[in-house]
C-alpha positions in Angstrom: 0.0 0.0 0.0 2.8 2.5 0.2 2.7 3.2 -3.5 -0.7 3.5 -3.5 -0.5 7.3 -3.6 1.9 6.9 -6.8 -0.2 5.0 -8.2 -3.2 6.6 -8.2 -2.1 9.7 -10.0 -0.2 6.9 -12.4 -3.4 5.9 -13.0 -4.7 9.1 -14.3 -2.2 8.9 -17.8 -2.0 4.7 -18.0 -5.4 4.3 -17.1 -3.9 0.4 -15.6 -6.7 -0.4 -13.0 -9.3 -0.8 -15.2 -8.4 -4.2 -16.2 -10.9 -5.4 -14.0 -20.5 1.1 -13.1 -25.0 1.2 -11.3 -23.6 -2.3 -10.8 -26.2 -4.7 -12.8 -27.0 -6.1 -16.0 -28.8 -4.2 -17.8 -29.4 -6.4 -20.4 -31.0 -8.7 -18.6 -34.1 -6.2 -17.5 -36.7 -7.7 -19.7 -35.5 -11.2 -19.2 -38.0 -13.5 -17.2 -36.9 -15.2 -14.1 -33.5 -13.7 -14.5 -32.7 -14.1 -10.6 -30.8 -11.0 -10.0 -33.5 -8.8 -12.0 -34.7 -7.4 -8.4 -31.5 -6.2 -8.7 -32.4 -3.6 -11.2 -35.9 -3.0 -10.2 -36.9 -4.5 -6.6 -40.7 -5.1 -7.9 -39.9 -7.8 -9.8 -39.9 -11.8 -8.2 -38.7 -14.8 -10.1 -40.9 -18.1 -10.8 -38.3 -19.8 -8.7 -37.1 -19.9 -5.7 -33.1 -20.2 -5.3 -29.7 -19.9 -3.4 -26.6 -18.6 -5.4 -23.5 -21.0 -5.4 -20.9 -18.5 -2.7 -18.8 -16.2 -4.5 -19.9 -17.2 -8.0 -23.9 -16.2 -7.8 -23.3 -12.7 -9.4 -20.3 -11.6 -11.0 -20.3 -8.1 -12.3 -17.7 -6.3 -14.1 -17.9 -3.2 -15.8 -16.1 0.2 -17.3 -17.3 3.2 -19.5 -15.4 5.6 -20.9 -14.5 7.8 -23.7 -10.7 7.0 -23.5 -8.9 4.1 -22.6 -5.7 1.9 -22.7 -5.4 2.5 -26.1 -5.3 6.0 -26.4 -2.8 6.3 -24.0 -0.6 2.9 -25.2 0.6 4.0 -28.5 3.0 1.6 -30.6 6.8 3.0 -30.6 7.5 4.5 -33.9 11.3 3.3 -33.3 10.8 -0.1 -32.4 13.4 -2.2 -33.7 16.2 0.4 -32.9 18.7 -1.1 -30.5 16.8 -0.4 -27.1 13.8 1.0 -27.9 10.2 -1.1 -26.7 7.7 -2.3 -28.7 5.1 0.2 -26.6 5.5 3.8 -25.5 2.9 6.5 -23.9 1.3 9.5 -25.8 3.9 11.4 -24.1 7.1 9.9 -26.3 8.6 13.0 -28.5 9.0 10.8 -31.7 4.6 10.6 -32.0 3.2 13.3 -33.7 1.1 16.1 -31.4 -1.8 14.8 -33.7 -1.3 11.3 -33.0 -0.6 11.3 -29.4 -4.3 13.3 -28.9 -6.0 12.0 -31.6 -8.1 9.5 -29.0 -8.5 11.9 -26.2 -12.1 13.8 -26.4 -12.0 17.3 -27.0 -14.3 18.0 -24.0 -13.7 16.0 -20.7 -12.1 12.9 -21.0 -14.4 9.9 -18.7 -14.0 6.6 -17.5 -16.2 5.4 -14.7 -15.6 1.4 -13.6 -17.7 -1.0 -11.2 -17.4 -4.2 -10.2 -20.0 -6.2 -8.2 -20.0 -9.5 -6.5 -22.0 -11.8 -5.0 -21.0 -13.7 -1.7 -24.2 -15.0 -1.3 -28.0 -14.5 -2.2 -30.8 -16.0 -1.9 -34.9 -15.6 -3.4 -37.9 -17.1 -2.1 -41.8 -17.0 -2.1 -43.3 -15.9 0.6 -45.1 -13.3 3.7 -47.5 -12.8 0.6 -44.5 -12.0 -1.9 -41.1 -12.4 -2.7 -38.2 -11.9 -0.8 -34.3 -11.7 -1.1 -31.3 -11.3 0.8 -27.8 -10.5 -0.4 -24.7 -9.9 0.5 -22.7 -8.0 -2.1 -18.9 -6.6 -2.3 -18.9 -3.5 -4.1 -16.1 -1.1 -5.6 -16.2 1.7 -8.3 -13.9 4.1 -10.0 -14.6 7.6 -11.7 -12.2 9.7 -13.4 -12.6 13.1 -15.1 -10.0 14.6 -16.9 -9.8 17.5 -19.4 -8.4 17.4 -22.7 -6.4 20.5 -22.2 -4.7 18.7 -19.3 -2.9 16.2 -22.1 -2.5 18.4 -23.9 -0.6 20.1 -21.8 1.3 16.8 -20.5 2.1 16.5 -24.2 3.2 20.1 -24.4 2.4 20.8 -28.2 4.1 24.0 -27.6 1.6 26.9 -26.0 3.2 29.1 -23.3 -0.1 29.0 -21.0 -2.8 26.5 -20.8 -6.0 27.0 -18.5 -6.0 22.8 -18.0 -9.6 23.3 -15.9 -10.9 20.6 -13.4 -9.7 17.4 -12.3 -11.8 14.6 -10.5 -10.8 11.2 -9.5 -12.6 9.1 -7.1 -13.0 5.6 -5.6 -14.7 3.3 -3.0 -15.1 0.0 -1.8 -18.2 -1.0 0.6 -20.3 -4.4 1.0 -24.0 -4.4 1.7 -26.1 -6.6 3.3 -29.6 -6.3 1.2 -33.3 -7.4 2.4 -36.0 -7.4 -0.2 -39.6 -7.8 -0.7 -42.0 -7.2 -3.5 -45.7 -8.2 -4.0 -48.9 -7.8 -6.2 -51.3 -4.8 -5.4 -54.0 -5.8 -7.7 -53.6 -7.6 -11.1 -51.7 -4.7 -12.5 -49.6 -3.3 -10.2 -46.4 -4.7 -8.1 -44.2 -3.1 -6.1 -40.8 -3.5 -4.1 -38.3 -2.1 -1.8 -35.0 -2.8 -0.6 -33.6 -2.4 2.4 -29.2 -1.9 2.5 -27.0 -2.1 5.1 -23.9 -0.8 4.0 -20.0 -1.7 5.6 -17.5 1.3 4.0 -13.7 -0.2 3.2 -12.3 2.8 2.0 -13.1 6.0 -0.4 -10.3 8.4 -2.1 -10.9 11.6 -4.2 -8.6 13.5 -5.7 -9.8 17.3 -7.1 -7.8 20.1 -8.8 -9.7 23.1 -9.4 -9.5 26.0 -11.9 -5.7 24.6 -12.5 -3.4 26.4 -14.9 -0.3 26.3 -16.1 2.3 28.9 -17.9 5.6 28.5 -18.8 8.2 30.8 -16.6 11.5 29.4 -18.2 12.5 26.7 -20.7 11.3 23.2 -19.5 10.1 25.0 -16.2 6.1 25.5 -16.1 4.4 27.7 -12.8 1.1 26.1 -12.2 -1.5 27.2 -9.9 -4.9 25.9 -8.4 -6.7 24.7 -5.8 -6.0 21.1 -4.9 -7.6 18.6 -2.3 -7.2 14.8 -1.8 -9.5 13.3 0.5 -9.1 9.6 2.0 -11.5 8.0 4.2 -10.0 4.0 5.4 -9.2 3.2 8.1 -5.4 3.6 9.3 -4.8 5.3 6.5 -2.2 8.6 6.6 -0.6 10.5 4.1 3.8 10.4 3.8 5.6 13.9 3.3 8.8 14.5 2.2 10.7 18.4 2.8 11.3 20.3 -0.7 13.0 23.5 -1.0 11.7 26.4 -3.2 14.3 27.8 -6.1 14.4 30.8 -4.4 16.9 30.6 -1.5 14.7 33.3 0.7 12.1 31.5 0.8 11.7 28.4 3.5 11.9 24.7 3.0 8.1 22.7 2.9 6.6 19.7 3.2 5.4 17.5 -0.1 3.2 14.3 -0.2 5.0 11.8 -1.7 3.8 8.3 -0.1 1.2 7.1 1.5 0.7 4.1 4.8 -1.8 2.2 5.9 -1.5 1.1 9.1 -4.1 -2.2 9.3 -7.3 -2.8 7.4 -11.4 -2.9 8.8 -14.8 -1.1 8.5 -13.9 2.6 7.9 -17.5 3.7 7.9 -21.2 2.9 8.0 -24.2 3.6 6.2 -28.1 2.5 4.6 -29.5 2.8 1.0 -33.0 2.1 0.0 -34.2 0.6 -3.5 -37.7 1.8 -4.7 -39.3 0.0 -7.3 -42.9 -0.8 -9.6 -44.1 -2.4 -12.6 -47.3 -1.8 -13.9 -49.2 -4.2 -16.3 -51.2 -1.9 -18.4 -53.0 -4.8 -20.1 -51.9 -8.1 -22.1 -49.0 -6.0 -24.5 -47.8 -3.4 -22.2 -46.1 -3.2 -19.4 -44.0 0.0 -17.8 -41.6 -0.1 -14.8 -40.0 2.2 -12.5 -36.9 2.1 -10.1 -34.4 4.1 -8.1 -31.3 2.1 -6.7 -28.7 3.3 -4.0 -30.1 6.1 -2.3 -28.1 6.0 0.6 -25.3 7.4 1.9 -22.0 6.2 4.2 -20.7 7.8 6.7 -16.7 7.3 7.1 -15.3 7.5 10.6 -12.2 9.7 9.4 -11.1 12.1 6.1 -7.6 12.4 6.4 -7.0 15.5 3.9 -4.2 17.1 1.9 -4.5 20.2 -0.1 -2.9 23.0 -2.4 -4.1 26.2 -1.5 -3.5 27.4 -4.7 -0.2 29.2 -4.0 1.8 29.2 -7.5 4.5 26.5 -7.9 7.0 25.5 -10.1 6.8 21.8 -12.1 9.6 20.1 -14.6 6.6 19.0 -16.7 6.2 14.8 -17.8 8.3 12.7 -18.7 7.7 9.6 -21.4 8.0 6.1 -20.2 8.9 2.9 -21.8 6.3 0.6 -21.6 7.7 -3.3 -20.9 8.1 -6.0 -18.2 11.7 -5.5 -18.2 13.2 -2.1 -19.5 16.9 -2.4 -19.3 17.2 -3.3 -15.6 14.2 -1.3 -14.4 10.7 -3.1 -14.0 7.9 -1.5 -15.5 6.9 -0.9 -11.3 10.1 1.0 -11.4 8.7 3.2 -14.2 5.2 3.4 -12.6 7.0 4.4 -9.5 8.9 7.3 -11.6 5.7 8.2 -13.5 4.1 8.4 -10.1 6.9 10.7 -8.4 6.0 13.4 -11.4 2.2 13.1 -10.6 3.1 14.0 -7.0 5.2 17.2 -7.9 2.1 17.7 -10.3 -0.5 17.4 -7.3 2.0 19.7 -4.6 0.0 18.4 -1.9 0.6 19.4 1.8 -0.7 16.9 4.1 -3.8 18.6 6.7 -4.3 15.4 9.0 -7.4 13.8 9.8 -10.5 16.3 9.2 -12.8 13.6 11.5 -15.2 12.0 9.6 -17.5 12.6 6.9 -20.9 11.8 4.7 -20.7 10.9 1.1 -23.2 9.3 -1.3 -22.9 5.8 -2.8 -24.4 7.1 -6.5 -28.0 6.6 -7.3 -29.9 5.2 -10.7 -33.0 5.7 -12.4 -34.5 3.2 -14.6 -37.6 3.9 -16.3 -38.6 0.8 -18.6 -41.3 -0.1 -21.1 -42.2 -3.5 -22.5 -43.8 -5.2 -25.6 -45.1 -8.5 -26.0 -46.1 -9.6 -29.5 -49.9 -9.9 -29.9 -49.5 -13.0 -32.5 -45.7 -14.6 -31.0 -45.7 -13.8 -27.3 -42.6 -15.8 -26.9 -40.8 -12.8 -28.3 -40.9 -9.0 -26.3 -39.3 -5.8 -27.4 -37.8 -3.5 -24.2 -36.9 0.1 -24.2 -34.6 1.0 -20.7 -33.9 4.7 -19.8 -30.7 4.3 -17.0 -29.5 7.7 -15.5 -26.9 7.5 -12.5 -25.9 10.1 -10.4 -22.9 10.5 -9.2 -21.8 14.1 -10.1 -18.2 14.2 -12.3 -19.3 10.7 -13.0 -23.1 10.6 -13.9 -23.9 9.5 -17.4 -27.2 8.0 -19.5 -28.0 5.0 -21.2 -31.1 4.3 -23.5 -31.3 0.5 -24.3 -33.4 -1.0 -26.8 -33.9 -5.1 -26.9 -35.5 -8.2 -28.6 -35.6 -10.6 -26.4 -37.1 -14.2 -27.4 -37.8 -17.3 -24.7 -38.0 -20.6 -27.1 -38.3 -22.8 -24.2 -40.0 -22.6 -20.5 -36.4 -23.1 -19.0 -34.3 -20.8 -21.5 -34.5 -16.7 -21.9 -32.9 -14.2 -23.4 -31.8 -11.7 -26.0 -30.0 -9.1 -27.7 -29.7 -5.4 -27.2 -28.6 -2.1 -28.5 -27.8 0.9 -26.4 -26.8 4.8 -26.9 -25.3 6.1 -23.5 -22.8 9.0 -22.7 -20.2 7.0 -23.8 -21.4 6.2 -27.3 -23.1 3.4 -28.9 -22.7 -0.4 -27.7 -24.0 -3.8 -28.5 -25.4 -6.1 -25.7 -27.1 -10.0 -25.1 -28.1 -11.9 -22.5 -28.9 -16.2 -22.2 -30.2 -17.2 -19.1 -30.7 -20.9 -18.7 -33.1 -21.8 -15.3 -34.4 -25.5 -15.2 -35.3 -26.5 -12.1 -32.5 -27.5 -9.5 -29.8 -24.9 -11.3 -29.4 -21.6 -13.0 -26.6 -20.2 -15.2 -26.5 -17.4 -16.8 -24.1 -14.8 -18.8 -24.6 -11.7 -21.0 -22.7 -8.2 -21.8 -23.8 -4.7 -21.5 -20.8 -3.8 -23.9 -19.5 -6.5 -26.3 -15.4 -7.2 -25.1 -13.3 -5.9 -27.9 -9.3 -6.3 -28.1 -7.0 -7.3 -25.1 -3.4 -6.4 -24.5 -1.3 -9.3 -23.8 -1.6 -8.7 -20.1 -5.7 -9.5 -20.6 -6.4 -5.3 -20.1 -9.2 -4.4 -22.4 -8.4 -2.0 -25.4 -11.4 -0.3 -25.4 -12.8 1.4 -22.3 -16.4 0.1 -22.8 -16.8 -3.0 -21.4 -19.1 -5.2 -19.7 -18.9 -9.2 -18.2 -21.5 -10.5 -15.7 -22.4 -14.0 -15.0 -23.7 -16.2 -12.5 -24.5 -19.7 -11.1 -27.4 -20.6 -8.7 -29.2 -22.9 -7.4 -33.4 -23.2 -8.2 -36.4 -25.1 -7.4 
């Protein structure tokens, strides 16, 4: 954990933890007797009672974005050359300007990532309804990042740049979940959730109104405000002394490392899921949900901040991107990357502000369904999906055919428009009686690197085994 700190700002420009968003398939909506649909609207039951197989119920993993590995990871254009890689970042001098920004957006550059998974759930009939319980590990990323700020990293050559806003963020919590849902009349069902929710840790990183302007060759002067926020327990922030160029002035203190002493619950909290479907008659049907809207309060927020005073920074340097880069391991060069994100940040570590509130991120889904008057073994679905989650909030509109051939096999395929651009999704859930599998995609998995990190940002895995009867 003491390179965490590094790391994290690493992150930022190699974008390497997102090899592994709301936190369901939303593919699966209009799929019958999908067991984890309660999931996306708590109204809905399933035909079946059933018990997940522990740890492998519900797997969910997921990332949106509108830049990625690949826009980051460019191809060395002197590969070959004695000691020169096969890879390199945007940031080498021998790629273009145009080439090394081609993939970044020209607006603010996104990525949010989720993962979800199941420990243990369980569904049955009964108290004039259906009920669930689960017990979920939870952990999501958001970053925000404008295109003027790699554009400055790049340096294509201004003298000032106003880079803007920066937001990173991440947390880790698991809930315990109770639900019930039941039938009003022979139109209308409703459900709620009830979540009790265990905090691991949360981290965000902001840089406000930040700017930079260049005060002598390879020298820039930057200025904004700048807070770091970390809320785990035995967590504290590492500061090393730095001394100003001008000799006057006094010697101060720099974040450079982070420690965590010892790991538990760093904070507590409750969400609610509210949910309906209503059965308007034998071809329509519309739904309604909202998921998450909670809160967790953390037990510490141990803080570090730039006040905004004007600085001086050396600017980026390119890395090398390989297991084994003449002697140094690509940690090594993570570790160096991650040094020059710290002089970058010129953070000043403020000690624990005692605890604070934050939200988990809530979702809307608002749903309409079709069943075919003449075929009613096929049904089209239209799914509005809204989270939010402020830097990070985004929208999805899903359209899907989804066909059920057999009494014990469902499911479909899907297309969707979001914030993040257009994606292709499907679904097959198999649920006999005594076992259920299933397995979909929001976002269809394009290319891998060689170390199994996905190419494109938009991706989306879940699947899940269970016991039914």
């Amino acid at each position: 954990m003491k390179s965490t700190y590094k790391y994290l700002f690493a992150a930022i420009m190699t974008i390497g933890c997102v090899a592994v968003k709301a936190q369901n398939l939303n593919s699966a909506y209009f799929v019958d007797d999908f067991k984890f649909r309660h999931s996306l609207n708590p109204a809905y039951g399933n035909e079946q009672n059933y018990i997940s197989i522990p740890a492998l119920g519900n797997i969910y993993v997921s990332t949106q974005g509108n830049f990625g590995v690949k826009d980051v990871i460019l191809d060395n254009p002197l590969y070959g050359q004695p000691g020169q890689k096969k890879l390199t970042t945007f940031l080498n001098p021998n790629i273009s300007v145009g080439d090394a920004l081609n993939g970044f957006s020209s607006g603010n550059n996104r990525l949010v990532e989720d993962l979800k998974l199941s420990i243990l759930s369980f569904g049955f009939k009964g108290f004039g309804g259906y009920n669930t319980f689960e017990l979920n590990v939870r952990q999501s990323l958001g970053m925000s990042i404008p295109y003027e700020f790699f554009e400055f990293a790049k340096n294509v050559g201004n003298n000032e740049y106003n880079i803007g806003d920066i937001n990173v963020g991440s947390m880790a919590f698991a809930e315990v979940a109770l639900g019930h849902s039941r039938q009003i009349n022979n139109k209308l069902r409703v459900g709620a959730k009830l979540k009790f929710l265990l905090g691991a840790g949360r981290a965000d990183l902001q840089i406000k109104n930040l700017k930079a302007n260049l005060s002598a060759p390879d020298k820039w002067t930057l200025s904004g405000n700048g807070q770091a926020n970390v809320s785990m327990k035995g967590f504290e922030f590492k500061s090393e002394t730095k001394e100003y160029n001008d000799a006057s002035r006094p010697s101060y203190q720099q974040v450079n490392n982070v420690d965590v002493d010892g790991a538990g619950i760093g904070g507590f909290g409750m969400a609610i899921d509210l949910g309906g479907v209503y059965k308007l008659n034998d071809d329509w049907t519309f739904s309604a949900s909202v998921l998450d809207l909670g809160f967790i309060k953390w037990k510490n927020n141990v803080q570090a901040v730039n006040n905004g005073e004007p600085f001086e920074f050396n600017g980026f340097n390119d890395m090398a991107v390989s297991h084994d880069n003449g002697g140094a391991t690509i940690d090594d060069k993570f570790d160096d990357l991650g040094d020059q994100f710290t002089d970058f940040a010129h953070l000043k570590d403020e000690g624990d502000q005692g605890g604070r509130t934050t939200g988990i991120g809530a979702t809307i889904n608002l749903g309409a369904e079709y069943t075919l008057p003449v075929y009613q073994k096929v049904k089209f679905g239209f799914l509005s999906s809204t989270r939010l989650q402020g830097s990070y909030s985004w929208t999805e509109g899903r359209l899907s055919a989804n066909y059920s051939p057999l009494k014990w096999i469902n499911g479909g395929v899907n297309f969707a428009v979001s914030s993040f651009g257009a994606s292709m999704g499907w679904v097959l859930n198999i649920h006999p009686k005594g076992f259920n599998l299933f397995v979909g995609m929001d976002r269809l998995l394009g290319k891998v690197s060689k170390q199994g990190i996905p190419l494109n940002t938009n991706t989306c895995v879940s699947v899940g085994m269970n016991v039914a009867w």
